[in-house]
TIGU-610547 format. One record per atom (N, C-alpha, C): residue number from 1; x, y, z. Coordinates in pm, 1 decimal. Layout:
! TIGU-610547
ATOM; k; u; v; w
ATOM; NUM; X; Y; Z
...
//
This chain:
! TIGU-610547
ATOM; k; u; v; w
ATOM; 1; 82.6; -118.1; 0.0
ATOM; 1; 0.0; 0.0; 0.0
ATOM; 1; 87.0; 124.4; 0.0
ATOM; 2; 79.9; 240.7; -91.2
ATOM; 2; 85.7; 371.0; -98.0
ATOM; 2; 48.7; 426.7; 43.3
ATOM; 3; 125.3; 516.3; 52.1
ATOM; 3; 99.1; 650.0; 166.3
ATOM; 3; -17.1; 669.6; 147.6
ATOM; 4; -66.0; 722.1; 30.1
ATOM; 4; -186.8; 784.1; 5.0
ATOM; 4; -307.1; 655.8; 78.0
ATOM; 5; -268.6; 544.9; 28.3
ATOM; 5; -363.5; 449.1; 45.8
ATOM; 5; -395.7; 445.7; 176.8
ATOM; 6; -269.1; 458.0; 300.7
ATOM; 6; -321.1; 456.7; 438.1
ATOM; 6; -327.6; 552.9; 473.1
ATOM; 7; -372.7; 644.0; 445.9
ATOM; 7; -429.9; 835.3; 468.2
ATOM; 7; -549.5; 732.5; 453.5
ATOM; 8; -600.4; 749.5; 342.1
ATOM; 8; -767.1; 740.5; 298.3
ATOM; 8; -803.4; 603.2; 402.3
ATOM; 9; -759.3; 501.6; 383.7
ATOM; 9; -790.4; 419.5; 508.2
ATOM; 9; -775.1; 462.1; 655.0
ATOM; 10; -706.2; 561.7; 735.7
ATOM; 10; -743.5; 635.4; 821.2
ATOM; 10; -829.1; 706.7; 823.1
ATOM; 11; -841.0; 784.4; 740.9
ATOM; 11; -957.9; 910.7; 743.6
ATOM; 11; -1065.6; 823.9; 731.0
ATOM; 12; -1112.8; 722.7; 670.7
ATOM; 12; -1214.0; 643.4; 676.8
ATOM; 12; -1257.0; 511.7; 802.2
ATOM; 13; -1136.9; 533.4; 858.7
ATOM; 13; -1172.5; 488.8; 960.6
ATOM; 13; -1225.7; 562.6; 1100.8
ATOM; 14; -1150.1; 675.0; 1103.2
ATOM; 14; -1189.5; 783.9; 1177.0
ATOM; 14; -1359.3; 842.3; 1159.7
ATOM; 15; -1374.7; 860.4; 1083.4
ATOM; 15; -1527.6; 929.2; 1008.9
ATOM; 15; -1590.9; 789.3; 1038.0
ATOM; 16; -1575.1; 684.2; 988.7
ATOM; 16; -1663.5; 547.7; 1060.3
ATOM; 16; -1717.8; 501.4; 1201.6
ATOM; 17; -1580.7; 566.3; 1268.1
ATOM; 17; -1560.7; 524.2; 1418.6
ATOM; 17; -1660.9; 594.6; 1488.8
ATOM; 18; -1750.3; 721.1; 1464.7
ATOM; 18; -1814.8; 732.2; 1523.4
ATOM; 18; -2005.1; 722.5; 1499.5
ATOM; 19; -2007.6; 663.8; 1390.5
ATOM; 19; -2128.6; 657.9; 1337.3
ATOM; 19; -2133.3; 479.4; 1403.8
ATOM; 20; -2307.1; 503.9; 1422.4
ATOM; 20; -2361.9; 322.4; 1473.5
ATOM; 20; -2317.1; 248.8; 1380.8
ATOM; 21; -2291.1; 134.8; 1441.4
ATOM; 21; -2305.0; -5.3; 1336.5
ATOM; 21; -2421.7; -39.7; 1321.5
ATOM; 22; -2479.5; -99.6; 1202.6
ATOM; 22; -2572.9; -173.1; 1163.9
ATOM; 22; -2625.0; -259.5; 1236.0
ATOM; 23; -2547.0; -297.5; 1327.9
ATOM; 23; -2606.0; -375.7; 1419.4
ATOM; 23; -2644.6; -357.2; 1518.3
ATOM; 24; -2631.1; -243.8; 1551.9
ATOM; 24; -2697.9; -187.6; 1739.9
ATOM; 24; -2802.9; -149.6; 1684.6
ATOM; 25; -2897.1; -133.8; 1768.1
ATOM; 25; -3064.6; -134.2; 1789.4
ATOM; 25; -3068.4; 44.5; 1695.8
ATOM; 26; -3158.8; 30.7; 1662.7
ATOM; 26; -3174.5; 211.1; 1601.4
ATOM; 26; -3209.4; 282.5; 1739.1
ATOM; 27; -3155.4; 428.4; 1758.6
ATOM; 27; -3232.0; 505.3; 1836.2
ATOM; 27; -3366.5; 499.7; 1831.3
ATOM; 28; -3460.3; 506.9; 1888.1
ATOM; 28; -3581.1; 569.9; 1878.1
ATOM; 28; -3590.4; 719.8; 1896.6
ATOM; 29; -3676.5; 770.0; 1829.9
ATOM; 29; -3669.6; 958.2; 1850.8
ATOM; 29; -3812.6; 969.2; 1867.2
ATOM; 30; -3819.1; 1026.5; 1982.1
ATOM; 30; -3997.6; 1102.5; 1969.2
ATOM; 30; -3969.7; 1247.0; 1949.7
ATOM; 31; -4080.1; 1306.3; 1927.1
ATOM; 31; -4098.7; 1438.4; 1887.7
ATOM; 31; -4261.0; 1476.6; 1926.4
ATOM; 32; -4272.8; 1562.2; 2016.4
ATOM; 32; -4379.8; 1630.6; 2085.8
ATOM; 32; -4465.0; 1756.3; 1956.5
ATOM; 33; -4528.8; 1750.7; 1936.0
ATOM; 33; -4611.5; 1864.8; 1841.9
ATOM; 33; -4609.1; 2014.3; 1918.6
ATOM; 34; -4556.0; 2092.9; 1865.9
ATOM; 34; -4595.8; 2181.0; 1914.9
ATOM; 34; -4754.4; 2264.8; 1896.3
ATOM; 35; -4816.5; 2352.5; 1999.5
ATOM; 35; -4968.3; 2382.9; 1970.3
ATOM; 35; -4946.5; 2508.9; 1857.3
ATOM; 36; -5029.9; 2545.3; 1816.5
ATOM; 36; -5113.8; 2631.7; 1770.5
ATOM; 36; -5012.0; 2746.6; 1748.2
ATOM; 37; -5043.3; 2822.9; 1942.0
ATOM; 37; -5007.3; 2966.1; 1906.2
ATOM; 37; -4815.1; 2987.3; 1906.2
ATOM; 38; -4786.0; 2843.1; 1949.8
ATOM; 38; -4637.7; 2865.4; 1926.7
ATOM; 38; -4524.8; 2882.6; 1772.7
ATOM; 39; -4671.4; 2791.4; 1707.9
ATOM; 39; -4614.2; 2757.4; 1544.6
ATOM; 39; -4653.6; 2871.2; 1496.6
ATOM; 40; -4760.1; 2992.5; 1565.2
ATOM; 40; -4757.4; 3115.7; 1504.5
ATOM; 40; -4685.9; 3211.0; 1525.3
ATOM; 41; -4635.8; 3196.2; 1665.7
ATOM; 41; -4506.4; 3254.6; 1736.2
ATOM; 41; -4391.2; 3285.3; 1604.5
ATOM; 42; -4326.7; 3120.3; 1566.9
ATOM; 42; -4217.1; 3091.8; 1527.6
ATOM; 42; -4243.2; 3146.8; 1338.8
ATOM; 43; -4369.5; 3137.6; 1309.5
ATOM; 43; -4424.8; 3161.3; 1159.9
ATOM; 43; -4369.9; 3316.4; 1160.7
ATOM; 44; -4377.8; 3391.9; 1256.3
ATOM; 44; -4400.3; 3548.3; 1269.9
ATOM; 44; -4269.6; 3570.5; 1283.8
ATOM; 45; -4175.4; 3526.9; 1372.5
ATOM; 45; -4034.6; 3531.6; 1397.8
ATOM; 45; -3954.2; 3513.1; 1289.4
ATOM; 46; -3980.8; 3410.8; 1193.2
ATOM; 46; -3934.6; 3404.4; 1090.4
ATOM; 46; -3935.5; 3488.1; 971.5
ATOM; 47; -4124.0; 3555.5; 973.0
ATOM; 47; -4161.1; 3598.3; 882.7
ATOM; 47; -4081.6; 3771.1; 919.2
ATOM; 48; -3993.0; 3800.9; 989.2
ATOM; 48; -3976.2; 3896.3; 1076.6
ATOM; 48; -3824.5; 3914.5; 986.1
ATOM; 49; -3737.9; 3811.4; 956.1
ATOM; 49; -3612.5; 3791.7; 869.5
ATOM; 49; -3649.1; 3788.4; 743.2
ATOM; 50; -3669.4; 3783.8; 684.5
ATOM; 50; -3746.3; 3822.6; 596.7
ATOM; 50; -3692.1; 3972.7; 485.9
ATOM; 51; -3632.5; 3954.8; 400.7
ATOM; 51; -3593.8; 4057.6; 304.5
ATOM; 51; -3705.3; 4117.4; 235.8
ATOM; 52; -3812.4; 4220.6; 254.0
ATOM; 52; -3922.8; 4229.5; 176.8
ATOM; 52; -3850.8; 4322.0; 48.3
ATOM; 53; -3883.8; 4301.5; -67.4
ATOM; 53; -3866.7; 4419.8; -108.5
ATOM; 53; -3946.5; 4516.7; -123.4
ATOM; 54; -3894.6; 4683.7; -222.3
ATOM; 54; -3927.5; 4813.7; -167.7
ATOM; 54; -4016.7; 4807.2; -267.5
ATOM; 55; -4102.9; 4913.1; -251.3
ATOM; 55; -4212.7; 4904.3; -376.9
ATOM; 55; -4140.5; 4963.3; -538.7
ATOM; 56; -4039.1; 5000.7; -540.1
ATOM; 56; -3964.6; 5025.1; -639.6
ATOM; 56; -3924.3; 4846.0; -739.2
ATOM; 57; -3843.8; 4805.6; -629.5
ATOM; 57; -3830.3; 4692.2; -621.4
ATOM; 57; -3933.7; 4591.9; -681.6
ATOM; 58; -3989.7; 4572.8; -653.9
ATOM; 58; -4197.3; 4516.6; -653.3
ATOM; 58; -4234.6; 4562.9; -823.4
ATOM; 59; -4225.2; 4679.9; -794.7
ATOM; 59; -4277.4; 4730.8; -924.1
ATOM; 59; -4202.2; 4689.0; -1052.7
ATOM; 60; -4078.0; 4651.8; -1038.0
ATOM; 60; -3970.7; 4592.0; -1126.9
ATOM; 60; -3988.4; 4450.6; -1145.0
ATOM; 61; -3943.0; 4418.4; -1046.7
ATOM; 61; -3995.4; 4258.9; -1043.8
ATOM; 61; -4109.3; 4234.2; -1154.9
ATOM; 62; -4213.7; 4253.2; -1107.7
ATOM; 62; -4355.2; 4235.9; -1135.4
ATOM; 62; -4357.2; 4241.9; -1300.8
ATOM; 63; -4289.3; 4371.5; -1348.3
ATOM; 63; -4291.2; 4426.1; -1507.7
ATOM; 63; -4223.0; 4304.9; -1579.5
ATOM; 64; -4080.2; 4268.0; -1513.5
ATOM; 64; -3999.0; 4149.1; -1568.0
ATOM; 64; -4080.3; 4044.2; -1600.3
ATOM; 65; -4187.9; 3977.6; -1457.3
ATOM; 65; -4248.0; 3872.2; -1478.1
ATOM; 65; -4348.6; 3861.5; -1571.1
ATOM; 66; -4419.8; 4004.0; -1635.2
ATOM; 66; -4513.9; 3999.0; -1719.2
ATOM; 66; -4454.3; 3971.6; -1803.4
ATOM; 67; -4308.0; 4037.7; -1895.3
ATOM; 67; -4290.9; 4032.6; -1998.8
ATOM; 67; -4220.7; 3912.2; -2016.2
ATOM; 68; -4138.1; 3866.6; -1945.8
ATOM; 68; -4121.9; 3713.3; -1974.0
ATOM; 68; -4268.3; 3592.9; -1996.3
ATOM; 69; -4377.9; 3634.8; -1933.2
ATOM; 69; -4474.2; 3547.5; -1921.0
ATOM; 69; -4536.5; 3566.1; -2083.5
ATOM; 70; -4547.7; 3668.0; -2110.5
ATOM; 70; -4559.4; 3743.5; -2263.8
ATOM; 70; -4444.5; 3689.9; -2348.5
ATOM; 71; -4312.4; 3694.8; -2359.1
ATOM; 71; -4232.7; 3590.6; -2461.3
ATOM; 71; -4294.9; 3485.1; -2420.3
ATOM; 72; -4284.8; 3368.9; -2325.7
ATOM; 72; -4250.3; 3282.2; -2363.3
ATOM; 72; -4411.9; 3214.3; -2402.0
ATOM; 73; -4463.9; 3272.6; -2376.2
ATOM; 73; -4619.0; 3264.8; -2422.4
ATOM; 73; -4634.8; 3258.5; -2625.6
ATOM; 74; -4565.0; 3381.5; -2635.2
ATOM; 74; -4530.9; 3386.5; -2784.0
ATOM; 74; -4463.6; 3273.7; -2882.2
ATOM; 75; -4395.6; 3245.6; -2744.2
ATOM; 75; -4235.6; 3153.7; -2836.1
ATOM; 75; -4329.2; 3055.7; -2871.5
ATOM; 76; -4379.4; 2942.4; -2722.9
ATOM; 76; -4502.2; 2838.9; -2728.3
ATOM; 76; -4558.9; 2863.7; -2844.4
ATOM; 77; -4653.6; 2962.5; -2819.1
ATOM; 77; -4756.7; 2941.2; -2977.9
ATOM; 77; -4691.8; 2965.6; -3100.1
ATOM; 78; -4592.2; 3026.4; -3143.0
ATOM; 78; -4504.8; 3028.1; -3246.9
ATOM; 78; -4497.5; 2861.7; -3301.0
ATOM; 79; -4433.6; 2792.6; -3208.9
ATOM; 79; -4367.2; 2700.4; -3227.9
ATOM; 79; -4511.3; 2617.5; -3267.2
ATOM; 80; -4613.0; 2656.4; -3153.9
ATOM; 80; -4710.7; 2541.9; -3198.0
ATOM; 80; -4795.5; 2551.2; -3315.7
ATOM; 81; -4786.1; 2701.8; -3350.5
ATOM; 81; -4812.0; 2736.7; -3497.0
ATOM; 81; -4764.9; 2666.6; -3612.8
ATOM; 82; -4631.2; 2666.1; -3612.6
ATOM; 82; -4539.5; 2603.9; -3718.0
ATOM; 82; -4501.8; 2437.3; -3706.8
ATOM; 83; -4554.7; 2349.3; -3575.8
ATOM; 83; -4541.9; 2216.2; -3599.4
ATOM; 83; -4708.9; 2186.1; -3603.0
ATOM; 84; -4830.9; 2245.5; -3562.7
ATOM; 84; -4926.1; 2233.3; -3665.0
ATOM; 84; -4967.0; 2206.3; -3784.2
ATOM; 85; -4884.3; 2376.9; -3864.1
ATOM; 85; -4879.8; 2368.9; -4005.0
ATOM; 85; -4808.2; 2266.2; -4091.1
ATOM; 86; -4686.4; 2206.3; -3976.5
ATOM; 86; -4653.6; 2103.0; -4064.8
ATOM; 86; -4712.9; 1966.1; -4071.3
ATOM; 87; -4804.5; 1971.0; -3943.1
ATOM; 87; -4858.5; 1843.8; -3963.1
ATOM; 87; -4959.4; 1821.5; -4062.3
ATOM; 88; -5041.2; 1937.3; -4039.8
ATOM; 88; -5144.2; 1917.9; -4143.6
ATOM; 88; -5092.8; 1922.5; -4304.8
ATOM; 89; -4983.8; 1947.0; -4382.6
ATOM; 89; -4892.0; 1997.3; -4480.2
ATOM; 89; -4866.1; 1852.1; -4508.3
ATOM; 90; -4802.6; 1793.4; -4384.7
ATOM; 90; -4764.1; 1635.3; -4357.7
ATOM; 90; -4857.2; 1508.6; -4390.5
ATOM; 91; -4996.9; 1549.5; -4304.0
ATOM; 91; -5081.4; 1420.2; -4347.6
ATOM; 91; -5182.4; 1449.3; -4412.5
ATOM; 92; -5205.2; 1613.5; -4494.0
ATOM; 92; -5313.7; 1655.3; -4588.7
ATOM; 92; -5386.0; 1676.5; -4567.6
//
């Protein structure tokens, strides 16, 4: 064996050594539900990080998404225009 070879067979033994074997029992994990007003707590806390953008922002966005929704709307029926015409061209 190469140097290299017993590096990678260490490091793989190391990183092994601490994960279960296949053969010990699995943990069991429970997990308690949290209620109601806590998951609205944490919804709000989150919703709190949160990058909104500015209405400048918004207003940009928004214009982009029309006009892309407008090409590719175009491109589609273009295309379905012209493999139409060839079908019917195709089977008469």
């Amino acid at each position: 064996m190469s140097r290299d070879d017993d590096r990678r067979a260490e490091r793989e033994a190391r990183r092994t050594a601490d994960l279960p074997s296949a053969a010990s029992e699995p943990v069991a994990e429970t997990r308690t539900r949290t209620g109601l007003a806590q998951f609205l707590r944490e919804v709000r806390s989150e919703l709190r990080k949160v990058a909104w953008p500015n209405r400048k922002e918004l207003i940009s966005y928004t214009i982009v998404v029309l006009v892309m929704s407008l090409v590719l709307t175009l491109l589609i029926w273009g295309f379905d225009f012209i493999v139409r015409d060839a079908i019917i061209n195709t089977l008469g």
